[in-house]
N, C-alpha and C positions, 0 to 999 in steps of 0.2 A: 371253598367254604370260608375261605378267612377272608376272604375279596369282598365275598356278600356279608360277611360281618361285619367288616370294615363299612361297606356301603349303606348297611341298614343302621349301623350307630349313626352316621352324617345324613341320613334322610330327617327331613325337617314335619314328615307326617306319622311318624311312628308309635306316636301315642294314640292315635285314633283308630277306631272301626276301621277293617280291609274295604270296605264299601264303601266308606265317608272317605278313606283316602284314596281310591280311584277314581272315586265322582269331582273331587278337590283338585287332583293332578289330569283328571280327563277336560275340565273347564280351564285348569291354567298354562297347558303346555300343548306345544304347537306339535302335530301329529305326522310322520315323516314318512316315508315309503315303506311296504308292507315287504319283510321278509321271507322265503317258502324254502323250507330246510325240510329234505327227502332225507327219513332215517326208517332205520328198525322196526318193528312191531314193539318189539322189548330190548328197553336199554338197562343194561348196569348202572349201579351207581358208581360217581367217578369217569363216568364215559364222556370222550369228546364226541358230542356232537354236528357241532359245525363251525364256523366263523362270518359274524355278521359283522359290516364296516359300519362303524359309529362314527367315521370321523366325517362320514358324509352328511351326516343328523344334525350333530353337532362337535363341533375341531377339538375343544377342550372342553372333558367332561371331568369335574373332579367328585362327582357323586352317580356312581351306576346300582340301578337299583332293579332287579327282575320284577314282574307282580307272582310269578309262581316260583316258591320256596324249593320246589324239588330241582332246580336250577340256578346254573352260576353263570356270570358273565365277569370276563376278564377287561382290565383294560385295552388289550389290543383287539376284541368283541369274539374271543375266542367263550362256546358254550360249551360248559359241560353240566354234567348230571349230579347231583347231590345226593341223591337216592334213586329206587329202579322203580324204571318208568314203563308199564304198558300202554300202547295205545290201543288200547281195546274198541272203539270206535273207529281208527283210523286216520285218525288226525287229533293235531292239542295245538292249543294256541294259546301263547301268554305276551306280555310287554317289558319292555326295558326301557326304563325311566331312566332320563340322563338330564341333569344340572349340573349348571357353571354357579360358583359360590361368588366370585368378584364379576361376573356382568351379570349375577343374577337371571340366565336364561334356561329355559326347560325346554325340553322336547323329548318327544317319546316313539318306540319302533317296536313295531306288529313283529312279532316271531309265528309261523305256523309249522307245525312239523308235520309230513305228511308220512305214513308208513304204505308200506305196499299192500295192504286192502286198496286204497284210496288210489294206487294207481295204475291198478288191475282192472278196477270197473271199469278202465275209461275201457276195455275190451271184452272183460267177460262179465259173466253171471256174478252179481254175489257168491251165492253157495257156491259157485265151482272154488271159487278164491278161498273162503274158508275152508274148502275140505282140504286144499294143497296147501294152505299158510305155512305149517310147521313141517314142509318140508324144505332142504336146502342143499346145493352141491357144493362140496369144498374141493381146494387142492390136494392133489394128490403128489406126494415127495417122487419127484424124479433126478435122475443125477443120468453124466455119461462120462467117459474114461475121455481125457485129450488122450490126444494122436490116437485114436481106433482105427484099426486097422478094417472097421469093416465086417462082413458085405457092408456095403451102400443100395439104397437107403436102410439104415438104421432104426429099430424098430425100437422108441424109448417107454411108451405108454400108449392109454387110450384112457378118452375123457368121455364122461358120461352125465345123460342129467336124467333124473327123475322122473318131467315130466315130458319124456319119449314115449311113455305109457301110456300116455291120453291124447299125445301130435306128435304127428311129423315132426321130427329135428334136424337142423343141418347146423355142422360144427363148425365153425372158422377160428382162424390166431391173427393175431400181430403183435407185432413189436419186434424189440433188437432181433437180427439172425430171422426175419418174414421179411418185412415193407421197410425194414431199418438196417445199415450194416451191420454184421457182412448179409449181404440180401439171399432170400432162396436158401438159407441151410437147415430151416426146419417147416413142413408140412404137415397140414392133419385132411385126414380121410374126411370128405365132407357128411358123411351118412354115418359112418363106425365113429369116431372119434379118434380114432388110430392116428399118434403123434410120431413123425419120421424124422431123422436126421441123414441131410445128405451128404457129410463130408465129415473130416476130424477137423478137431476144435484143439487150438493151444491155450492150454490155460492159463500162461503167462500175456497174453492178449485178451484171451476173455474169462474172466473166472467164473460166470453165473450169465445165464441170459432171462428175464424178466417176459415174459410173455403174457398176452390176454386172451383169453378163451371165450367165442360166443355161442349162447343158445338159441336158436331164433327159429319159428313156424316160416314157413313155406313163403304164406300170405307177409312176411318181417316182422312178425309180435314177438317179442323179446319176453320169453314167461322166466326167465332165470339172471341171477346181476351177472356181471361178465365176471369171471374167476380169473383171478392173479395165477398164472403157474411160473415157480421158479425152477428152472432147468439148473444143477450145478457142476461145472465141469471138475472130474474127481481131477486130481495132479497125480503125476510123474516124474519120478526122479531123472527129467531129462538137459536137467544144464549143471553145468560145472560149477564149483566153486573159484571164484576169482579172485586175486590180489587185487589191493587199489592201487599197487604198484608192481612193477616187472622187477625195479631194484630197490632196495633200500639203503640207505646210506646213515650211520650211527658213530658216535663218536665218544668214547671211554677212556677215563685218565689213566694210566700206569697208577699199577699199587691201590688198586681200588679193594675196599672188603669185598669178601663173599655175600652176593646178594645183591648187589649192585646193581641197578637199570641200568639196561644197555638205548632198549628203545622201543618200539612196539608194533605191530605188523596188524596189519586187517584184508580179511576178505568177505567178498558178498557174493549170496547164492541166489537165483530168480526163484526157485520153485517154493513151493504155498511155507509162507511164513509157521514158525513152532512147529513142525514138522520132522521127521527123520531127513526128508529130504538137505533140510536147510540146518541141520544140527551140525556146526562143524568141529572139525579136529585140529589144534597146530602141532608141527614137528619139526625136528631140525636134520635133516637127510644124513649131512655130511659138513665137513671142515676142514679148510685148508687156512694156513699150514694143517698138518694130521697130527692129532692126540699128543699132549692129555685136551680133553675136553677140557675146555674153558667157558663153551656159555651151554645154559640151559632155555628153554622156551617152556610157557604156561600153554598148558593143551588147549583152552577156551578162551583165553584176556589175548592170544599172541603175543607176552612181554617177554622179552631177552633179557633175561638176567647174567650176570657172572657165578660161573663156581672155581672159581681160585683167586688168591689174590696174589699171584706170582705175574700179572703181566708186567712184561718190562720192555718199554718201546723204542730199548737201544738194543734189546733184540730182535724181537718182532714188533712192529710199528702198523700191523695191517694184518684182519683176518676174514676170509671169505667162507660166509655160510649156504649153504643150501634148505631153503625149507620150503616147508608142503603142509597144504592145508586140502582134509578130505570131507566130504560131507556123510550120511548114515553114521551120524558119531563115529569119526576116523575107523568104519567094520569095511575087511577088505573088499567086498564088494561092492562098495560108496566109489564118486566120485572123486578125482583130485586136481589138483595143479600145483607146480611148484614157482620159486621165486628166489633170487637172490640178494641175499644181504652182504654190504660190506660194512667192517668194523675197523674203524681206525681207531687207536690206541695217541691219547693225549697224550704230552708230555708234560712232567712236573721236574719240580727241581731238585731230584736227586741223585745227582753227580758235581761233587767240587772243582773249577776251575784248579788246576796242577799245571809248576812251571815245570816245564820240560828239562832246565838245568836247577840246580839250585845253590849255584854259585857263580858270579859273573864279575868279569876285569874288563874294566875300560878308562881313558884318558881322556883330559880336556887340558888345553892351554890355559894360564892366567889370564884375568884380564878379561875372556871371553864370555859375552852373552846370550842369551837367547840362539842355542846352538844345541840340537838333538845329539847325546853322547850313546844311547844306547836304546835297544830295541829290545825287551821281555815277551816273550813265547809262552801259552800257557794251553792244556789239552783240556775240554771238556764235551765230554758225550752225550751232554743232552741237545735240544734243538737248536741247530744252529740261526743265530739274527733272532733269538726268542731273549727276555729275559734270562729267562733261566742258562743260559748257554755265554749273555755278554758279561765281560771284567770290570771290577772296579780296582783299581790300584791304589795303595796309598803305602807311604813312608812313613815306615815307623820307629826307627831310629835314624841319628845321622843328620838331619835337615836342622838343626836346630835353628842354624843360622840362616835358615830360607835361602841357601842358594841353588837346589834344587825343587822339581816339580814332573810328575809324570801323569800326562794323560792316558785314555784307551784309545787305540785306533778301531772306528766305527767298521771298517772294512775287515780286517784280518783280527780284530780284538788282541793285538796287543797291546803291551806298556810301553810308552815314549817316556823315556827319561832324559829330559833337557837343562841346562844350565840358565837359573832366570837373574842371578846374584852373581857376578866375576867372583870369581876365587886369588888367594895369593898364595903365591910359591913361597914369598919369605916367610908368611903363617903357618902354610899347610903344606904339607908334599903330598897326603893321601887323605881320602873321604873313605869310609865306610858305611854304606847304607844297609837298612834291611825293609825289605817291601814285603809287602800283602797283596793276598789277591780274593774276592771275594765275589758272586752273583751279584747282578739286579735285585732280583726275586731272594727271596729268602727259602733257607734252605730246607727241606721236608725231611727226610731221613731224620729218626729219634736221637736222642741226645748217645751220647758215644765218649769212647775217651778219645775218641779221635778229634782235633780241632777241627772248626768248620771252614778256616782261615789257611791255605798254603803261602807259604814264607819262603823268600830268594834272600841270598844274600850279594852287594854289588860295590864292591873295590876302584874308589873311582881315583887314578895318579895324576897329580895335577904336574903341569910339565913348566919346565922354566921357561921365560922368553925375554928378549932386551926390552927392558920398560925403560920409558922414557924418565924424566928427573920429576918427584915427589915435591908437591910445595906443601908441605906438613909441619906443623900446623898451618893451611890455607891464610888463619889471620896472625901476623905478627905483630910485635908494638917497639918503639925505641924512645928515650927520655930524651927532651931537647929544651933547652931554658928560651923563652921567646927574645926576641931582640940579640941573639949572637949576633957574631958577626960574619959577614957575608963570606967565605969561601970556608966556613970551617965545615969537620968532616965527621960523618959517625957513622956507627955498623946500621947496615940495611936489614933487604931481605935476603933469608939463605934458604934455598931448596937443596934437594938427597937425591942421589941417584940409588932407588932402591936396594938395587944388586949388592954394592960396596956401602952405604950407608955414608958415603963422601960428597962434598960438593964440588969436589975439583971437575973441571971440563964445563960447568955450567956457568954462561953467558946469560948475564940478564937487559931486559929493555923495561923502560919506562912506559905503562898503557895509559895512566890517568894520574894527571897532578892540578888540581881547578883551578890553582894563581900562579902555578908555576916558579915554585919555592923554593924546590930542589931538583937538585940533579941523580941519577943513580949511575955505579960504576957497572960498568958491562962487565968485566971478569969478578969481582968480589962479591957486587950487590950491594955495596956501601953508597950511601948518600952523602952529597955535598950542596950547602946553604948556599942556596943563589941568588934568594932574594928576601929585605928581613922577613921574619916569623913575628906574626901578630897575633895572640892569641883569644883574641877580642873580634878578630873577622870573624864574617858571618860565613865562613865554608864550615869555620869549624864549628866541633859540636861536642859539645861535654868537654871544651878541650883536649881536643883529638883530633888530627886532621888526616885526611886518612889521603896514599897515594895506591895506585894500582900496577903490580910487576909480573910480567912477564921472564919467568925463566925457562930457556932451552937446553939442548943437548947436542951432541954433535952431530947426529941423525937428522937435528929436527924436530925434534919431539920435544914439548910445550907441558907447563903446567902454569896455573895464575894464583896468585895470593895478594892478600890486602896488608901492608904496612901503615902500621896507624902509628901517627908521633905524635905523641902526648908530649906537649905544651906547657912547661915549667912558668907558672905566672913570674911576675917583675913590676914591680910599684913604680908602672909609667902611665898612670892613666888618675887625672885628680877629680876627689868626687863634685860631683856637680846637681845643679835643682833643676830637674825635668819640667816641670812649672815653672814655668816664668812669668804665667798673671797669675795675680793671686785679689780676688775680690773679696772686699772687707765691707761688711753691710751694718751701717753707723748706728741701725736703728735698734738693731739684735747684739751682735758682737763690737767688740774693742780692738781684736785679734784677728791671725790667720796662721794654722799650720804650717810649717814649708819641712817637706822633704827632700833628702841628698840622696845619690844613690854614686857607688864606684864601681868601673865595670871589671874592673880587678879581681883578686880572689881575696873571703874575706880576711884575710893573715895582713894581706895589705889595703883594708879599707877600714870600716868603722871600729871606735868609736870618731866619729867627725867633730872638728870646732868650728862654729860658727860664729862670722864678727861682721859686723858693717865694714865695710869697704871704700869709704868717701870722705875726702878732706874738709867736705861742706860741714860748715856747723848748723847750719837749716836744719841740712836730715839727720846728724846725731842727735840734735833736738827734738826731730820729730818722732823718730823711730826705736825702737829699743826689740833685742834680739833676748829669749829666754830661753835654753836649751831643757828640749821634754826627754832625749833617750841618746841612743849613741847616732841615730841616724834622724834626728826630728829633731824643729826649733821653731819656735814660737814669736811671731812677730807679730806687736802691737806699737797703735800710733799714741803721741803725747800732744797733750794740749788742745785738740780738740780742732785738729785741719779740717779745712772745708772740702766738700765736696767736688770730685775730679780724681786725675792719673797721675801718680807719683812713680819717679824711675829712684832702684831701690838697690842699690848694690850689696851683694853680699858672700864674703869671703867662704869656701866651706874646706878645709884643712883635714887629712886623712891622719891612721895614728901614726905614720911614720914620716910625715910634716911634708905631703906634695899636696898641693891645693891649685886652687881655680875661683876665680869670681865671673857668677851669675846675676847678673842686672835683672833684678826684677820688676816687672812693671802692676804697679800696684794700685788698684783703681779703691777709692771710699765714695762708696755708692748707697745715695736711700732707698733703702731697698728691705725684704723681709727675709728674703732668699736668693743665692748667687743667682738662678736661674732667673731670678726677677729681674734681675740688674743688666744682666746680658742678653735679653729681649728688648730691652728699652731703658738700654745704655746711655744715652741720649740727655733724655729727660729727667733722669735720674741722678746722671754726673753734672748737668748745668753746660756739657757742650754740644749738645744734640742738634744735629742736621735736620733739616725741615724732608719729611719723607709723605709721602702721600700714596695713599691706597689704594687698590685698580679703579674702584668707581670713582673717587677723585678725579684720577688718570680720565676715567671713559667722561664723564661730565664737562671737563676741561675740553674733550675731544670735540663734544658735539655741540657744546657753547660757540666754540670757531668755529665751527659747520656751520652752523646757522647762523650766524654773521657772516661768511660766505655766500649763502645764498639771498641774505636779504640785500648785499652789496652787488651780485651780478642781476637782479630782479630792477634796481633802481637803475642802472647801466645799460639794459635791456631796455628799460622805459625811455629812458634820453634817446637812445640809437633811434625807437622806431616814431620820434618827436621829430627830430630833426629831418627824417627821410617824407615826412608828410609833405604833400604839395601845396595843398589848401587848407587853410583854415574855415571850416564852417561858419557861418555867420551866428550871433549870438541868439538872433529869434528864429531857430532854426523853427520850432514848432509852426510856424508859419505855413511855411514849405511843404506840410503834409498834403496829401492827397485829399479832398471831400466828396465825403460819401453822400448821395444826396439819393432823392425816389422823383424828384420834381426837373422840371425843364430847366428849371434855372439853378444854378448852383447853389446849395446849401451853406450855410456857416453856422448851424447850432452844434453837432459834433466833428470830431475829428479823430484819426487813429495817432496813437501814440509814434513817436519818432522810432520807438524801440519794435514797432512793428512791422518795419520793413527791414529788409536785406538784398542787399548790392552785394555782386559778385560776376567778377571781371575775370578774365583768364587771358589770358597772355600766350602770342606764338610761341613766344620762349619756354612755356611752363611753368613762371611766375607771375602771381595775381596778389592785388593790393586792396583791400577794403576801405571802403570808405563809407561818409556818413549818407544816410539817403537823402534826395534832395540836392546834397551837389554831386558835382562833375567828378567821376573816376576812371583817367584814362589809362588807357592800356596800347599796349603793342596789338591787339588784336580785334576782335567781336567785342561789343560790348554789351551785356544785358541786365536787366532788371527782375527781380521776383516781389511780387506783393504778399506777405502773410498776413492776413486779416486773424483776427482773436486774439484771445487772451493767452495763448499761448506760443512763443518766440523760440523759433529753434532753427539753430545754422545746419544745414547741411553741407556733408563734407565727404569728398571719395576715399574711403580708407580700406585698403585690405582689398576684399572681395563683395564689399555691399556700401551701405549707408548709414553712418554712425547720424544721431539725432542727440547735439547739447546744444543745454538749454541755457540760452544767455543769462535772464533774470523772468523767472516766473513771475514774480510777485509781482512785478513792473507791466504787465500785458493787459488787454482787454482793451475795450472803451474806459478810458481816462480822459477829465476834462481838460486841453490843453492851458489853460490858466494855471493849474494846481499841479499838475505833473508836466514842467518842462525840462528839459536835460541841455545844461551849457555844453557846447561844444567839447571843453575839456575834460568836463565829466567823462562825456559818454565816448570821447577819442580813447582817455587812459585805461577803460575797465574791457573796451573791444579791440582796441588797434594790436594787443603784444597776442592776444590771444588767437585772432583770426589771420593775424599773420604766420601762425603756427598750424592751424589746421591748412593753409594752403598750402603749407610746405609736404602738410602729411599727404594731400593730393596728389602730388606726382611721385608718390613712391609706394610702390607695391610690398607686400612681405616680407623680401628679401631686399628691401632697402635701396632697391633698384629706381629709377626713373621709369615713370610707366603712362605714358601718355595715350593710351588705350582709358585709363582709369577718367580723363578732365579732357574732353576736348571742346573743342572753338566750334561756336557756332559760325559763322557767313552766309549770311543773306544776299544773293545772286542777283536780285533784282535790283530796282532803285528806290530811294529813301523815300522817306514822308513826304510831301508837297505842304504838309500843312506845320510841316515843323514839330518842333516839341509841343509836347500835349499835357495840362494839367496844370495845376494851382504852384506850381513850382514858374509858369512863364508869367506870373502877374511880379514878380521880384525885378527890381533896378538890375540886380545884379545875376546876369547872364554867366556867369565864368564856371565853369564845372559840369554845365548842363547838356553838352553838346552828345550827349545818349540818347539825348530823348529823340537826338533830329534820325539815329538808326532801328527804331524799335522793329521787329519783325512784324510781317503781315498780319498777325492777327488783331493789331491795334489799327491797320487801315481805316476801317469804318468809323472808329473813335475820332481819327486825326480826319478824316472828312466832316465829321460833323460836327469839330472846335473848328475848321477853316472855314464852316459855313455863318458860326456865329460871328 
């Protein structure tokens, strides 16, 4: 009902006529497969009557709307009834209108309900159907006992219908216990309806069996719905009650209250659940050890509790129960089973560790440490390796002086009492200690006047032994005036033979003396000066020099101490000016401080007199001394000396008249500040040395560098001047080659001199350049290359290919020979240093090696020209240089044939 109120508030035609909204929603919603739900004649209101799939109409519908009000539709397309419905005609039909609100779609599904009028005609009469409508067969309540004992077959009911009255009937079943397991254990008479049972049934297997009953004519007309019959197997009290377990195992502390959980038992029954069968009982049988009773058990929860709180598990540590659980609410002719529990009993901590004695004597030597002098015993009854059971020890009187300590042994838990601090015999004869002893765990038993602490007491006798000689006090001191005189003698160091408190018997040695100053006497320990005492050296310190002694015994036995001899001062040291330059800046001051210092002590040093020192009448003139305190004096120049270094004597006089003169050297500097003066000293005093600064330094460097190189560049040039053979003629441009398209030789252009390159190579793997046009011989082949354009480039073997530089660009092309001619020594000095360079780099490979794979020789096998040299170079007087042209290779043949023909 709320579903469809919920649906009829969200339909969007609800204000309209029933008829204007079916004729609205039958034009705009799409029409889906026709539903056919076989129900009743007469339904209830509230009745389920069927379930239609709407999600096959449409997936999401958030608006479901019936057209008949006496009906509900669910969201999962479950129908029911709203009020009670006859189908007095035999069938009803209504729709369920379904929309989507966010895609905006509708659609709609035919519901028809058919009742059984409508599905009786498809066999009989009308009238017959209506006279039999309102009759019906139901179930009838059957049950059977598990395990019956029989006869077999078992006679449970018989089913009957109506209309036997008017047809033949034949009865059939199925389901679980016919055509389903266990198969064959129940039959019906096909003619009587007589229901059989052929065996016993455990009700723990099967509790109810579900069967279908049919009514059907001869001809298979089914005039009856097939009846549901539920068979219900009654139960018997035939299984025991069971523990979940055979033992149980619980664990309870000593001295628990009454009431206490111990822990809790359970048992399960199979037979029918809230039954007498399955109502169980707990109990506790029996107990060992025997009585008094100690625990109790709840007849229904199975919890163990305690009823005493006397356990004590330094008695009994362990108790074993017996219990039983019966079912028929524990009535003696229920079933039962029993089970056993074990209870162990925890331990707490109440029993105090006790020493077994409570007085103990034991001895240690002097002198002795880290040495176990006794072993403490102590009983307790609780768990043994449990807290509650291990010792803590502690000393509580006696140790003042820390030279005892006693731990627990983790094994047997006693006290080790050890020596951590030697003891002395001459101090002590006897130690009295008293110890405690206490749990880990703290203690549980209630407050008492009894302490919770036991107390030993331990008598320790310290025993005598021969000690060696006492250097005590370790550091000594003796007074000594510095500068005595060499062999004189005074008391040393003295050590004690503890026992006697005497030094006799004890032998001493010198360990450490840093200047080796004194000597020490073996039997006394007195010292003797053996070399002077300065009390001004640097060993000493605070005036104190300290030596290092060795005294023994007659055993052998050692002890060490320091002798410090304090250094009685002596007015032998005259005070003197640690400063001895003193810069005086002309332009600020007139003046300059000077301080004395003596290294004396001060009884024999300040107040000082200060006085110039010099017979010069210059520097009494110049200089003048003004005393500022007992150790300071002030010196200023007269008259106004010029700038520079003055040496500056001057006397300084202790109060008890030993002195010393310090030459001062004293610079008058223009300056603003000493630090001014003493950066550039120099310039300031008028004596300064010429000093120059790294870039100076680096400019100078490469100024001669480069004078270097323009000196071997000019030297270089002469070498490869004088090595030239020939000198080129001055109109060389003559000599060029003419380029011409006619039979007869041209003279309106000409290529430039700088256009050709000659290049000779030599057997040896030296080659010499020359100008083109003359003669460049060599040790070997000799050939010629023509480069025609504007562009002039030497090749050269270098490396692993062919480098291309370029003489002079700008100099290339067709140029008229009138306006661009090159004198000979032009064009020798700009190409000879150069290309005598790159032939060098031709015979050498990467690694700087000769490599004559890189440049080699041509030779030409056959024989020379017939016709001579060829070209505008043979019209010249002068033949000398030209004798290449008479070797040219074959492919100038035809050339030289047809200048031999003109």
């Amino acid at each position: 009902m709320a579903a469809t109120g919920a649906a009829r508030l969200r339909c969007p035609t609800l204000g309209l006529p029933p008829l204007l909204t079916l004729a609205i929603l039958a034009l705009a919603c799409d029409a889906c497969k026709e539903v056919v739900l076989q129900v009743p004649s007469e339904l209830p209101a509230e009745k389920f009557v069927g379930r239609v799939n709407l999600k096959d109409c449409l997936k999401s519908a958030n608006l479901i709307h019936p057209s008949d009000p006496d009906f509900q539709v669910l969201e999962d397309g479950s129908v029911f009834t709203t009020n009670s419905v006859v189908l007095s005609s035999g069938q009803r039909s209504f729709t369920i209108w379904l929309f989507n609100s966010d895609s905006q779609e509708e659609r709609q599904l035919s519901v028809h309900l058919e009742g059984p009028v409508e599905v009786l005609n498809k066999k009989l009469h009308t009238e017959k159907v209506l006279s039999r409508a309102k009759r019906r067969w139901a179930p009838i309540p059957c049950s059977m006992l598990e395990n019956s004992l029989g006869p077999f077959p078992l006679f449970l009911q018989q089913i009957q219908s109506d209309t036997a009255q008017n047809y033949t009937i034949y009865y059939s079943i199925r389901g679980p216990g016919v055509d389903r397991e266990p198969l064959n254990l129940f039959y019906v008479e096909r003619d009587t309806g007589n229901l059989f049972c052929t065996g016993p049934v455990d009700r723990e297997q099967y509790e109810s069996f579900e069967l279908t009953a049919f009514a059907t004519t001869p001809d298979g007309y089914t005039p009856e719905y097939p009846l549901t019959l539920i068979i219900k197997v009654e139960d018997e009290n035939d299984n025991y009650p069971v523990f979940t377990k055979t033992l149980y195992s619980f664990t309870v502390l000593e001295n628990s209250a009454v009431g206490s959980v111990v822990g809790e038992v359970c048992a399960t029954d199979n037979d029918e659940p809230d039954t007498m069968h399955t109502r169980l009982r707990y109990s506790i049988l029996e107990q060992w050890p025997s009585p008094p009773t100690l625990f109790s058990m709840h007849p229904t929860t199975g919890v163990i509790t305690t009823t005493s709180s006397q356990l004590d598990r330094e008695l009994i540590d362990k108790y074993q129960l017996k219990i039983k659980v019966q079912d028929m609410d524990g009535q003696y002719f229920g079933l039962q089973t029993t089970a056993t529990c074990i209870i162990t009993i925890g331990d707490v901590n109440d029993n105090l560790p006790t020493f077994t004695r409570n007085v103990y004597v034991t001895s240690v030597e002097e002198n002795t440490v880290n040495v176990e002098i006794l072993r403490l015993t102590v009983q307790d009854k609780d768990l043994v390796n449990s807290p509650n059971w291990r010792a803590n020890y502690t000393i509580l009187k006696g140790n003042e002086n820390g030279n005892f300590k006693i731990a627990t042994d983790p094994q047997t838990n006693e006290g080790i009492l050890c020596v951590v601090k030697p003891l002395n015999y001459e101090e002590r004869q006897q130690v009295t200690l008293q110890i405690g002893v206490v749990n880990e765990a703290l203690y549980t038993r209630e407050a008492s006047a009894r302490s919770p602490m036991s107390t030993a007491t331990v008598t320790v006798t310290v025993k005598d032994v021969d000690e060696g000689p006492e250097c005590i006090p370790p550091a000594q001191t003796v007074r000594i005036q510095e500068n005595v005189p060499v062999g004189t003698r005074n008391d040393g160091y003295k050590a004690y033979d503890p026992d006697n408190r005497s030094s006799s018997g004890i032998r001493y040695r010198k360990l450490s003396d840093p200047r080796g100053w004194v000597r020490v006497n073996e039997d006394s320990g007195s010292i003797t000066i053996f070399r002077t005492l300065d009390r001004e050296a640097e060993t000493v310190r605070n005036g104190i020099y300290n030596i290092t002694v060795l005294a023994l015994d007659a055993d052998g036995r050692s002890c060490t101490g320091t002798l410090g001899i304090i250094l009685e001062d002596v007015n032998d040291n005259g005070p003197f000016i640690p400063k001895q330059t003193v810069v005086i800046c002309k332009a600020t001051m007139s003046s300059a401080e000077i301080v004395a210092v003596d290294p004396d002590e001060p009884v024999n040093g300040p107040p000082f007199d200060f006085s110039l020192e010099s017979s010069d009448s210059e520097v009494r003139r110049m200089w003048r001394l003004t005393r500022i305190n007992d150790t300071a004096a002030r010196l200023s120049y007269q008259n106004d000396p010029s700038f520079g270094s003055y040496v500056v004597p001057i006397r300084v006089t202790d109060r008890l008249g030993l002195s010393s003169v310090t030459s001062l050297n004293v610079i008058v500097c223009d300056c603003i500040t000493e630090s001014d003066c003493t950066a550039r000293s120099g310039e300031r005093t008028g004596y300064a040395d010429m000093r120059l600064g790294p870039w100076a330094i680096l400019a100078i460097l490469l100024g001669i560098a480069l004078l270097f190189c323009i000196l071997f560049t000019l030297v270089c040039s002469v070498s490869q001047t004088t090595k030239q053979q020939k000198i080129l003629p001055d109109d060389l441009a003559q000599q060029n080659l003419i380029v011409s398209n006619t039979e007869a030789p041209g003279d309106d252009k000409v290529y430039s001199t700088n256009g050709f390159t000659t290049q000779t190579v030599g057997a040896s793997g030296q080659a010499a350049f020359g100008a083109v046009g003359g003669g460049v011989k060599g040790g070997g082949q000799e050939t010629i290359e023509m480069v025609k354009g504007g562009h002039q480039t030497l090749e050269t073997c270098g490396g692993a290919g062919y480098h291309h530089h370029t003489l002079d660009p700008c100099r290339g092309g067709h140029v008229e020979v009138d306006n661009y001619r090159y004198t000979y020594s032009e064009w020798h000095n700009f190409t000879q240093p150069r290309l005598g360079e790159k032939v060098q780099l031709c015979h050498e490979n990467d690694n700087q090696n000769l490599a004559q794979d890189y440049v080699l020789s041509y030779n030409y096998e056959g024989r020379g020209s017939a016709a001579g040299s060829v070209g505008c170079c043979s019209d010249q007087q002068e033949e000398d240089g030209l004798e290449f042209l008479d070797h040219l290779e074959p492919k100038f043949r035809t050339l030289a044939e047809i200048c031999a023909k003109r």
